[in-house]
SETOR-592567 format. One record per residue: residue number from 0; residue in three letters; z, y, x of N, C-alpha, C, O, CB in turn. Coordinates in steps of 0.02 Angstrom, whole numbers, plus 50000, padded with zeros to 5 digits. Each point is the difference from the previous one (the first is absolute). Glycine has a CB too. Layout:
<rs>
<r><n>NUM</n><res>ALA</res><n_pz>Z</n_pz><n_py>Y</n_py><n_px>X</n_px><ca_pz>Z</ca_pz><ca_py>Y</ca_py><ca_px>X</ca_px><c_pz>Z</c_pz><c_py>Y</c_py><c_px>X</c_px><o_pz>Z</o_pz><o_py>Y</o_py><o_px>X</o_px><cb_pz>Z</cb_pz><cb_py>Y</cb_py><cb_px>X</cb_px></r>
...
</rs>
This chain:
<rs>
<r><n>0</n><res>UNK</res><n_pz>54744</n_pz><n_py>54977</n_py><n_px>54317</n_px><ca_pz>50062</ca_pz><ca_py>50031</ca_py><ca_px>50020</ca_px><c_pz>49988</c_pz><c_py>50074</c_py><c_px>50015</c_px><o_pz>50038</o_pz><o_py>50044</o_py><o_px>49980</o_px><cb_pz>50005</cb_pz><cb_py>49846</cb_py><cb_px>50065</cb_px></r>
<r><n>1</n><res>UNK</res><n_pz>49908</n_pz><n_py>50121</n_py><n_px>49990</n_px><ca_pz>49981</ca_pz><ca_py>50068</ca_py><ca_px>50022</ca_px><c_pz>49980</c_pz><c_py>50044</c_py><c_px>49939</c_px><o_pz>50013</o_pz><o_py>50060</o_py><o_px>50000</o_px><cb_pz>49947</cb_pz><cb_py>49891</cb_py><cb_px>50112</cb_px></r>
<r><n>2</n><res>UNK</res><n_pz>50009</n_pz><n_py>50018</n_py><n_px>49838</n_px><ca_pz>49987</ca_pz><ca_py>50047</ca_py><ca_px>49927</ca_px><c_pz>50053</c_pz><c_py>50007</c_py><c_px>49959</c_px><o_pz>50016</o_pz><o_py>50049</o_py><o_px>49967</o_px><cb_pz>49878</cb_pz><cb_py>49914</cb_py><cb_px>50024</cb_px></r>
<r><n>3</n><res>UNK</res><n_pz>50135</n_pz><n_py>49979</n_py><n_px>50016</n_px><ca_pz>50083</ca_pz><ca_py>50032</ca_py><ca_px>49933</ca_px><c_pz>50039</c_pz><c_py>50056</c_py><c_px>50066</c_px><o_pz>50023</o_pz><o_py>50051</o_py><o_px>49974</o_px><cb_pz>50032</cb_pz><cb_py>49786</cb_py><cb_px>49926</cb_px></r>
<r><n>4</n><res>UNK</res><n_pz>49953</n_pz><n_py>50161</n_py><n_px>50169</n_px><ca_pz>50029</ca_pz><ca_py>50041</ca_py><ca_px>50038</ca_px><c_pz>49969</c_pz><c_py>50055</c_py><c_px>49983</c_px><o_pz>50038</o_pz><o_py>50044</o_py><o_px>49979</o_px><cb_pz>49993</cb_pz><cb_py>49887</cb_py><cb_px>50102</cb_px></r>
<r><n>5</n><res>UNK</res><n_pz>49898</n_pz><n_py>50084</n_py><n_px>49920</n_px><ca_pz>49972</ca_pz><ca_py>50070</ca_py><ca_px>50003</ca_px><c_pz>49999</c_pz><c_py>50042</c_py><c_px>49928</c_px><o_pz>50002</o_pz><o_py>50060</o_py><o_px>49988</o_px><cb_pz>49924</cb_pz><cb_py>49893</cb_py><cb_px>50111</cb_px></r>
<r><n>6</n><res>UNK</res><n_pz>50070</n_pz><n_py>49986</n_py><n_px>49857</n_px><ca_pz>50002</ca_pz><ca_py>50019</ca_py><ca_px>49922</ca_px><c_pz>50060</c_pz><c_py>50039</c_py><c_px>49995</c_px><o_pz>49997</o_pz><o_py>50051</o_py><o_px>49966</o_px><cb_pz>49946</cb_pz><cb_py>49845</cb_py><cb_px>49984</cb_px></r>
<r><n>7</n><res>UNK</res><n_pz>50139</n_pz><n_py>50082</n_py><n_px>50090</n_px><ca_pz>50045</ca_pz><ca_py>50023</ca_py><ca_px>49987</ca_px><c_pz>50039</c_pz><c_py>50048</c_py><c_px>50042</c_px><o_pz>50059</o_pz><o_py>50016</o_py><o_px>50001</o_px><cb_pz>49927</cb_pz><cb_py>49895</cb_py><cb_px>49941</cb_px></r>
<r><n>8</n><res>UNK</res><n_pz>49954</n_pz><n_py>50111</n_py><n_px>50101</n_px><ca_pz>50034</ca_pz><ca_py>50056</ca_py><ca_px>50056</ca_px><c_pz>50031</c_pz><c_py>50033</c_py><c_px>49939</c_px><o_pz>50057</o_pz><o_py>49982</o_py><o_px>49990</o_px><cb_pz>49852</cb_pz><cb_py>50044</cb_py><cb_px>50129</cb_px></r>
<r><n>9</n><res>UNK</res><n_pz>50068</n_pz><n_py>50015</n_py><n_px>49843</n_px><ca_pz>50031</ca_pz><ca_py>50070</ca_py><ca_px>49959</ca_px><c_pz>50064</c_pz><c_py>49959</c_py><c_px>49972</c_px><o_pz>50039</o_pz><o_py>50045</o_py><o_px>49986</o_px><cb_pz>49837</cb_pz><cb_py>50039</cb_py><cb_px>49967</cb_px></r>
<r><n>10</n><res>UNK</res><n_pz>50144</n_pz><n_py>49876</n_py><n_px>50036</n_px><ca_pz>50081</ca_pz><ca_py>49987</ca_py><ca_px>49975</ca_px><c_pz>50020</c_pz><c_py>49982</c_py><c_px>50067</c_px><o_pz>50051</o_pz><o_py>50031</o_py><o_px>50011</o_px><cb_pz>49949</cb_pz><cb_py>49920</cb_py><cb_px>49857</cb_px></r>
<r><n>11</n><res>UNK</res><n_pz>49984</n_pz><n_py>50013</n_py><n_px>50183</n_px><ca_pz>50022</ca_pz><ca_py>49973</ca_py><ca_px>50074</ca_px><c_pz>50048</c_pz><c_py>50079</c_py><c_px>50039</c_px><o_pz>50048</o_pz><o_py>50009</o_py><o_px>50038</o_px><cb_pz>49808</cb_pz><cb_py>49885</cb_py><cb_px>49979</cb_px></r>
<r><n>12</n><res>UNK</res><n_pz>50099</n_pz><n_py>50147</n_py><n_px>49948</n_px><ca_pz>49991</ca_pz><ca_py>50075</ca_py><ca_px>50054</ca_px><c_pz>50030</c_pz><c_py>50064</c_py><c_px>49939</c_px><o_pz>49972</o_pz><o_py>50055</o_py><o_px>50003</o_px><cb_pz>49881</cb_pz><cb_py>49903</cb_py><cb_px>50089</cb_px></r>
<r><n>13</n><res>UNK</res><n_pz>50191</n_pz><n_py>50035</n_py><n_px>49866</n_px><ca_pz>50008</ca_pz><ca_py>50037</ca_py><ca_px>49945</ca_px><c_pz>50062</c_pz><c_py>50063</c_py><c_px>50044</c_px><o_pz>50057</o_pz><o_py>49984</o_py><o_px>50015</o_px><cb_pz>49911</cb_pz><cb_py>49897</cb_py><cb_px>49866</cb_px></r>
<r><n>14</n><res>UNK</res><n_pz>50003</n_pz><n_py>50186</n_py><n_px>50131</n_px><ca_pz>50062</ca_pz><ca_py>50048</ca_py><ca_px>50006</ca_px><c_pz>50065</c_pz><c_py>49993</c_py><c_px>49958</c_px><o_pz>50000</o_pz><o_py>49986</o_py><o_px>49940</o_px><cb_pz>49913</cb_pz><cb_py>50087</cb_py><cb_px>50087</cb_px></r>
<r><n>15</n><res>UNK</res><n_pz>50153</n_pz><n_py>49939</n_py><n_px>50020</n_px><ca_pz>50067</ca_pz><ca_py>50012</ca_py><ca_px>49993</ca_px><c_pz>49990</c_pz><c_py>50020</c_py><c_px>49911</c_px><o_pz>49966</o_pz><o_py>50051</o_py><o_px>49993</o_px><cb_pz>50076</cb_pz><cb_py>49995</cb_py><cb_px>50158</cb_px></r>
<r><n>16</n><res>UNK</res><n_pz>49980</n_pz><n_py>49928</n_py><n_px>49788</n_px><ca_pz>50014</ca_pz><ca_py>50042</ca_py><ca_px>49943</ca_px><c_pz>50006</c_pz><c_py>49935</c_py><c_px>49930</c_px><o_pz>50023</o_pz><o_py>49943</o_py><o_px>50005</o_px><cb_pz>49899</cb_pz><cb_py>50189</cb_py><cb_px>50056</cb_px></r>
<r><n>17</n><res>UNK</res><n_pz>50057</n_pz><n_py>49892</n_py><n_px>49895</n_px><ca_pz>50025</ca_pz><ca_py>49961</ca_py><ca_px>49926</ca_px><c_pz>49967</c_pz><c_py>49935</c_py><c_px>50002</c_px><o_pz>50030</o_pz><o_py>49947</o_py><o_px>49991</o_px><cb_pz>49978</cb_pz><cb_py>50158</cb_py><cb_px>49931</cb_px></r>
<r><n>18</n><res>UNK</res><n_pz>49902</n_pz><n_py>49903</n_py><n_px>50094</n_px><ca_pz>49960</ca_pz><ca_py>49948</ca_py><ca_px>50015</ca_px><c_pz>50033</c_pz><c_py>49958</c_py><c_px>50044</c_px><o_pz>50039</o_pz><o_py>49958</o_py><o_px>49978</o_px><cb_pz>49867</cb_pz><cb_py>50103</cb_py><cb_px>50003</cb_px></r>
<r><n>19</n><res>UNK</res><n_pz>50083</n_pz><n_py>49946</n_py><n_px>50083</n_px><ca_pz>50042</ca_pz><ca_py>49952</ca_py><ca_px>50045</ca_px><c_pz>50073</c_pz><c_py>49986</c_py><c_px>49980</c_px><o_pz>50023</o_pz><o_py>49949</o_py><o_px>50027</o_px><cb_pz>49906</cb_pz><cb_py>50092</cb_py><cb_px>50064</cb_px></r>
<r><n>20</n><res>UNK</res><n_pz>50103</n_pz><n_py>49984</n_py><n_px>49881</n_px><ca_pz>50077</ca_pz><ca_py>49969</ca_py><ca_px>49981</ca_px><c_pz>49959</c_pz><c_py>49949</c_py><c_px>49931</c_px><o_pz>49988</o_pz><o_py>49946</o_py><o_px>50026</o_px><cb_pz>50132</cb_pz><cb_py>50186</cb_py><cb_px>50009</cb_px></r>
<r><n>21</n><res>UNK</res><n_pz>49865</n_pz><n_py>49868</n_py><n_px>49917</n_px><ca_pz>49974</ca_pz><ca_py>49969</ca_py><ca_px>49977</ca_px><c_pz>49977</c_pz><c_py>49927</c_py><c_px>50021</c_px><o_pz>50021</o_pz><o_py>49948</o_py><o_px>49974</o_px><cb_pz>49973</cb_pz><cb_py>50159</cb_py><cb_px>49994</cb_px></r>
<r><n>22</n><res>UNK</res><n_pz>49963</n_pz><n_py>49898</n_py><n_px>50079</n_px><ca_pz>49954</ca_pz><ca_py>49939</ca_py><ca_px>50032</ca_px><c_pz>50052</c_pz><c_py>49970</c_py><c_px>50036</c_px><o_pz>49996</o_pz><o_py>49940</o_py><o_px>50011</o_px><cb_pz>49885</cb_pz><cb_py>50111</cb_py><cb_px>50005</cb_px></r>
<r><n>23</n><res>UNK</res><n_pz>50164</n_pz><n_py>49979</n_py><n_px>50003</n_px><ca_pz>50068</ca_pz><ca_py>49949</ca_py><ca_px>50078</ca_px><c_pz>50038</c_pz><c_py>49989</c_py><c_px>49918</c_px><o_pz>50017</o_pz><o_py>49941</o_py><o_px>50007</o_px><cb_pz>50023</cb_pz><cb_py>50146</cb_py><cb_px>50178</cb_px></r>
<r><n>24</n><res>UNK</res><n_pz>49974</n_pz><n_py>49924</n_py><n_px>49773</n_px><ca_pz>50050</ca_pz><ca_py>49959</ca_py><ca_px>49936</ca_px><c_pz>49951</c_pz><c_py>49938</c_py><c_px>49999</c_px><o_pz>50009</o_pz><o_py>49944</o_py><o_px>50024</o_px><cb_pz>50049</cb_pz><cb_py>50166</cb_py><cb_px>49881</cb_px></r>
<r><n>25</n><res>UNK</res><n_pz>49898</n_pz><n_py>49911</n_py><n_px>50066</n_px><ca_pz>49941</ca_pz><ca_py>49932</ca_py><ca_px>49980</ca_px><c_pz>50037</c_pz><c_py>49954</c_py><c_px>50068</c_px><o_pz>50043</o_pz><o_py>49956</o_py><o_px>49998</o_px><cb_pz>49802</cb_pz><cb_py>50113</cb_py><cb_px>49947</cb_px></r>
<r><n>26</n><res>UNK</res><n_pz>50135</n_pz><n_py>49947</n_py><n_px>50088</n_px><ca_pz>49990</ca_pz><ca_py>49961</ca_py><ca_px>50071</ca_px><c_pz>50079</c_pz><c_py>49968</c_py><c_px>50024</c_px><o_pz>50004</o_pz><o_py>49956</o_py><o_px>50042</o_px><cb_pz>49885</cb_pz><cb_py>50138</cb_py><cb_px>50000</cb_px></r>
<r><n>27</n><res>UNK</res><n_pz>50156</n_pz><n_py>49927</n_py><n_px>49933</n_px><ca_pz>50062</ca_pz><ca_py>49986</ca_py><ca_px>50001</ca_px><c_pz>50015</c_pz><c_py>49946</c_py><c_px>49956</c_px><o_pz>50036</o_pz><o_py>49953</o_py><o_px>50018</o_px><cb_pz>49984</cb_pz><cb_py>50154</cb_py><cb_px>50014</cb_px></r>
<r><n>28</n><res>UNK</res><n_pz>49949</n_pz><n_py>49899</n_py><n_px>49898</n_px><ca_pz>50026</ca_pz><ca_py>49964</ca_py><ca_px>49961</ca_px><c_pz>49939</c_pz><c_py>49910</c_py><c_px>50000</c_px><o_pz>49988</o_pz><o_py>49956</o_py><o_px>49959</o_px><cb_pz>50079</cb_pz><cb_py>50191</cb_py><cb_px>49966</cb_px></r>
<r><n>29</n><res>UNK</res><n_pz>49917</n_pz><n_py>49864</n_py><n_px>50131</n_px><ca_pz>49941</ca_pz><ca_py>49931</ca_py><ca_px>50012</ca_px><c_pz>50014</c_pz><c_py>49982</c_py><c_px>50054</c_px><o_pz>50025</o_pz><o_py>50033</o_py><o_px>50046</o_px><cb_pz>49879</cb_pz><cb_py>49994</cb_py><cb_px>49902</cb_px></r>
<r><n>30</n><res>UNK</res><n_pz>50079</n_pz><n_py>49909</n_py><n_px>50050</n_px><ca_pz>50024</ca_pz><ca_py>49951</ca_py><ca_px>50079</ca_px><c_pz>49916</c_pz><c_py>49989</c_py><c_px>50030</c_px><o_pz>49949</o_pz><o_py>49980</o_py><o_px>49971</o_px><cb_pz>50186</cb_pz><cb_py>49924</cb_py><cb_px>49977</cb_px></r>
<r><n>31</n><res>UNK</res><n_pz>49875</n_pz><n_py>50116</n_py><n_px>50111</n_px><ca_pz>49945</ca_pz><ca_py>50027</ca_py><ca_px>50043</ca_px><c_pz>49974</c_pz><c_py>49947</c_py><c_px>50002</c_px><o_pz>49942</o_pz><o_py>49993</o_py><o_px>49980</o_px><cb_pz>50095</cb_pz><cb_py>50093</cb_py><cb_px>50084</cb_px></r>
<r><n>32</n><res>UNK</res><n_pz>50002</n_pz><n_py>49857</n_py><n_px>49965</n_px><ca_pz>49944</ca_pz><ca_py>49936</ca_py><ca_px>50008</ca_px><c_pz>49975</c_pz><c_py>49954</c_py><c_px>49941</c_px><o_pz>49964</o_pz><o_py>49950</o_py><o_px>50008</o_px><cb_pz>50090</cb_pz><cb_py>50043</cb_py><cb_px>50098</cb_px></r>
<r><n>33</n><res>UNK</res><n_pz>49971</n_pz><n_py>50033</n_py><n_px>49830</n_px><ca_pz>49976</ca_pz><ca_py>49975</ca_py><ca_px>49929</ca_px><c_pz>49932</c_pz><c_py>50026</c_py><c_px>49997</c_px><o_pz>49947</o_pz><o_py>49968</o_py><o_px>50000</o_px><cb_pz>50166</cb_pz><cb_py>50032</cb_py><cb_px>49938</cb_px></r>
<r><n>34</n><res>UNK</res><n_pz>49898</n_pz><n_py>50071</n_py><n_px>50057</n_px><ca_pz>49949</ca_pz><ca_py>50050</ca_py><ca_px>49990</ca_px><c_pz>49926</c_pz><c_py>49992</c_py><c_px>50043</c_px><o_pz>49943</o_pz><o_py>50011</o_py><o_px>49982</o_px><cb_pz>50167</cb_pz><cb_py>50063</cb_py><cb_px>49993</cb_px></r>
<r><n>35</n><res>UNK</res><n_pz>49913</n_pz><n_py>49905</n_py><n_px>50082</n_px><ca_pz>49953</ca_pz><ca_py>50011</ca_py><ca_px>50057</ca_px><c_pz>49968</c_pz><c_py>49922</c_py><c_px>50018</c_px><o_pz>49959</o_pz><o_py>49990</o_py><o_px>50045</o_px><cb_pz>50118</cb_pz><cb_py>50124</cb_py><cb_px>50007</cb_px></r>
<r><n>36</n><res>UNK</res><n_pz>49956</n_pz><n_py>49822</n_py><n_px>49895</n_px><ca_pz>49989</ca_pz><ca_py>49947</ca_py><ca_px>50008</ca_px><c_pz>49921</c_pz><c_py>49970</c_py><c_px>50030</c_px><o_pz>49986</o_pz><o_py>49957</o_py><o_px>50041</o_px><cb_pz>50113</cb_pz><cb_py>50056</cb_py><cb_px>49872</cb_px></r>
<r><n>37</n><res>UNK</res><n_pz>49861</n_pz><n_py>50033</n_py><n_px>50046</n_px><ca_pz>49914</ca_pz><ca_py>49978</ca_py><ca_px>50027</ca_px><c_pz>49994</c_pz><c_py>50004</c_py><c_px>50072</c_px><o_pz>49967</o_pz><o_py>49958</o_py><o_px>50030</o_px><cb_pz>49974</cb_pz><cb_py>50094</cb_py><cb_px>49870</cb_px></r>
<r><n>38</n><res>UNK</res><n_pz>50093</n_pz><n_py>50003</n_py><n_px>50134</n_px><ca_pz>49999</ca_pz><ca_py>50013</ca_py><ca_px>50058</ca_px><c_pz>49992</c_pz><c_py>49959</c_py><c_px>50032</c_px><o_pz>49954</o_pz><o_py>49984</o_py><o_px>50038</o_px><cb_pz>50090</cb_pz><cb_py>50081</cb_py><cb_px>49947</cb_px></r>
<r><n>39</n><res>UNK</res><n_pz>50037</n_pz><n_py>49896</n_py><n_px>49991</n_px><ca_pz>50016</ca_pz><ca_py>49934</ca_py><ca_px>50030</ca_px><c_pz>49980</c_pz><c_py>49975</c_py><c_px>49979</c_px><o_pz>50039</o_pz><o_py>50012</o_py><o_px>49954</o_px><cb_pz>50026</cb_pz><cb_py>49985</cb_py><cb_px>50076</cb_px></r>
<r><n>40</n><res>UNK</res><n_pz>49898</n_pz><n_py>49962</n_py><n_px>49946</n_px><ca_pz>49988</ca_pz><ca_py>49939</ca_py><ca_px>49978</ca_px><c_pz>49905</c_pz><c_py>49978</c_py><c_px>50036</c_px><o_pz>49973</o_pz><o_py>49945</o_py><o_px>50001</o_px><cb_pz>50135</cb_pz><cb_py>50083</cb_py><cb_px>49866</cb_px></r>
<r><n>41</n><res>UNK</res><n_pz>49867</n_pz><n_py>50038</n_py><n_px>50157</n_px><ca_pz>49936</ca_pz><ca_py>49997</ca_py><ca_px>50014</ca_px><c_pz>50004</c_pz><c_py>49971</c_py><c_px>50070</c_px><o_pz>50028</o_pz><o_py>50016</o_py><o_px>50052</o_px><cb_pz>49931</cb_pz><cb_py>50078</cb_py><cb_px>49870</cb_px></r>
<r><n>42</n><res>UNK</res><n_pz>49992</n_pz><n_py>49844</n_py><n_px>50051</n_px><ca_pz>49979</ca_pz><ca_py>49977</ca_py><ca_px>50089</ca_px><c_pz>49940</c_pz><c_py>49981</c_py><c_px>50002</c_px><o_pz>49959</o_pz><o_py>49968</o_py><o_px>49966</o_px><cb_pz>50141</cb_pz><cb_py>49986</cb_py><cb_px>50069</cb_px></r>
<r><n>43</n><res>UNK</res><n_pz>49906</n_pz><n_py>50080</n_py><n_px>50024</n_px><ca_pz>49928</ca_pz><ca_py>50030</ca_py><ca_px>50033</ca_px><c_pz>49954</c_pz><c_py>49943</c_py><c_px>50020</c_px><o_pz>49941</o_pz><o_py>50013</o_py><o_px>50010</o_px><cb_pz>50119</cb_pz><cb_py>50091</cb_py><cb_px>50042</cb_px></r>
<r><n>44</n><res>UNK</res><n_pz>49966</n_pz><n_py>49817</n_py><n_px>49956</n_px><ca_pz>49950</ca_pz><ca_py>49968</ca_py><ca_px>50008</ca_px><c_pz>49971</c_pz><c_py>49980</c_py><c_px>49939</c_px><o_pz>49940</o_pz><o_py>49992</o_py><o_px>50002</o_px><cb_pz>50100</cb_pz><cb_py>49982</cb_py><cb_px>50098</cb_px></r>
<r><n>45</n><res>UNK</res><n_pz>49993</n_pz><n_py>50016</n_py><n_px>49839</n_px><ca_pz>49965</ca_pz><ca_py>49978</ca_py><ca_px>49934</ca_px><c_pz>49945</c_pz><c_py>50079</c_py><c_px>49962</c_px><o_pz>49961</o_pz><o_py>50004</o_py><o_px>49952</o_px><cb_pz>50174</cb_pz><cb_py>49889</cb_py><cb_px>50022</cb_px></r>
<r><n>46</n><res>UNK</res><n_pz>49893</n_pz><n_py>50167</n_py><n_px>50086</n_px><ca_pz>49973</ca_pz><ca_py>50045</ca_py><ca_px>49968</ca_px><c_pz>49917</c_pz><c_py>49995</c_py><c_px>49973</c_px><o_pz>49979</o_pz><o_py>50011</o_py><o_px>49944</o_px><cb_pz>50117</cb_pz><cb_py>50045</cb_py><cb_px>50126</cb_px></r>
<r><n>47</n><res>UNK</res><n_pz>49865</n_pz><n_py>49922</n_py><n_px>49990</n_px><ca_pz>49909</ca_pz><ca_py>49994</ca_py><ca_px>50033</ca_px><c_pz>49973</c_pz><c_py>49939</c_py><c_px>49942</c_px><o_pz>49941</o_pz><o_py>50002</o_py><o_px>49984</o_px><cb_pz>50076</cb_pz><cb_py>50017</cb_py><cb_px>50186</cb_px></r>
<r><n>48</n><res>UNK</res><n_pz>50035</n_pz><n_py>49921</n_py><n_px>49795</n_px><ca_pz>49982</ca_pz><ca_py>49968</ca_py><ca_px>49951</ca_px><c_pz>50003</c_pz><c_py>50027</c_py><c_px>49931</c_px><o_pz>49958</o_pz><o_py>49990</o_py><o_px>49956</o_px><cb_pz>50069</cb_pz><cb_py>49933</cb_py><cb_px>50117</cb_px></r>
<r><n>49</n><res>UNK</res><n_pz>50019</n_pz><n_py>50108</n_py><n_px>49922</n_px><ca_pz>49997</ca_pz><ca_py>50065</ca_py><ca_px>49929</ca_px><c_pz>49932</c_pz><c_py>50042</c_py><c_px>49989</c_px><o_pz>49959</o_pz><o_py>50001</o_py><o_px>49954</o_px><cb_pz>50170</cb_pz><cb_py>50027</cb_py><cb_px>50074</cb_px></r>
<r><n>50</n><res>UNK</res><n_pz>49875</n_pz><n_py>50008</n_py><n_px>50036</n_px><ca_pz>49931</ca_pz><ca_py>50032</ca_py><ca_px>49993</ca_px><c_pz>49931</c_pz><c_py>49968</c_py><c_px>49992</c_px><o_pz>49961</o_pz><o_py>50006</o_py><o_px>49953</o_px><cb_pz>50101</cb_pz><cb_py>50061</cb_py><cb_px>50108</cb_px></r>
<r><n>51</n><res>UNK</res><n_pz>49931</n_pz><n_py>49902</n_py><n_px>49986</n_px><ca_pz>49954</ca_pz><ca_py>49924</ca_py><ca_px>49968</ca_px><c_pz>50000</c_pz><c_py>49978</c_py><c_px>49921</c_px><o_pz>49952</o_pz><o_py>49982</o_py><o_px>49966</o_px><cb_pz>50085</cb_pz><cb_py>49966</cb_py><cb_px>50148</cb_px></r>
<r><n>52</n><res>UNK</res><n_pz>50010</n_pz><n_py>50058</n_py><n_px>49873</n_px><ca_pz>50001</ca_pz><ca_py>49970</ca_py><ca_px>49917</ca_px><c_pz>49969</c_pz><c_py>50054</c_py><c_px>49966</c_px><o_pz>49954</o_pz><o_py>49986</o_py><o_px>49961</o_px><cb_pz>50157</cb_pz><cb_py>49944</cb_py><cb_px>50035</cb_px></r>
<r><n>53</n><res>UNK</res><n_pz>49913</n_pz><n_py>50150</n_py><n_px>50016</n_px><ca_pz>49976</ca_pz><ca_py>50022</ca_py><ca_px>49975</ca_px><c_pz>49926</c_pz><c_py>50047</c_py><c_px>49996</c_px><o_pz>49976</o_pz><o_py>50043</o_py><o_px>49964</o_px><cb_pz>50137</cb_pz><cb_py>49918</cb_py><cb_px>50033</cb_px></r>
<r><n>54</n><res>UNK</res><n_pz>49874</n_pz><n_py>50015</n_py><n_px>50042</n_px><ca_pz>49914</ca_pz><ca_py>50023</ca_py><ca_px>49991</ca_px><c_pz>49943</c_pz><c_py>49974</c_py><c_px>49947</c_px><o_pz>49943</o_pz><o_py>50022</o_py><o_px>50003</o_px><cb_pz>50079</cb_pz><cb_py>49983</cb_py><cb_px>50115</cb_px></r>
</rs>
């Protein structure tokens, strides 16, 4: 969570202008909790068996 956050400071943090009007259309035209579904869907106790698998 913390690497796609930091990956996306520079669009998160875009100055007043064409870029940022741009990125809030995108963002308008998507349903936040579709988009953001992994978010949700991650739980943290099956997380520690994933990682396990993958070593």
């Amino acid at each position: 969570m913390q690497d796609v956050s930091h990956a996306r400071s520079h669009v998160n943090h875009l100055p007043d202008g064409p870029e940022q009007q741009a990125r809030d259309k995108s963002f308008a035209d998507a349903d936040p909790l579709v988009a953001n579904g992994w978010i949700y869907a991650y739980d943290p106790e099956d997380a520690p068996a994933q990682t396990a698998d993958t070593r």
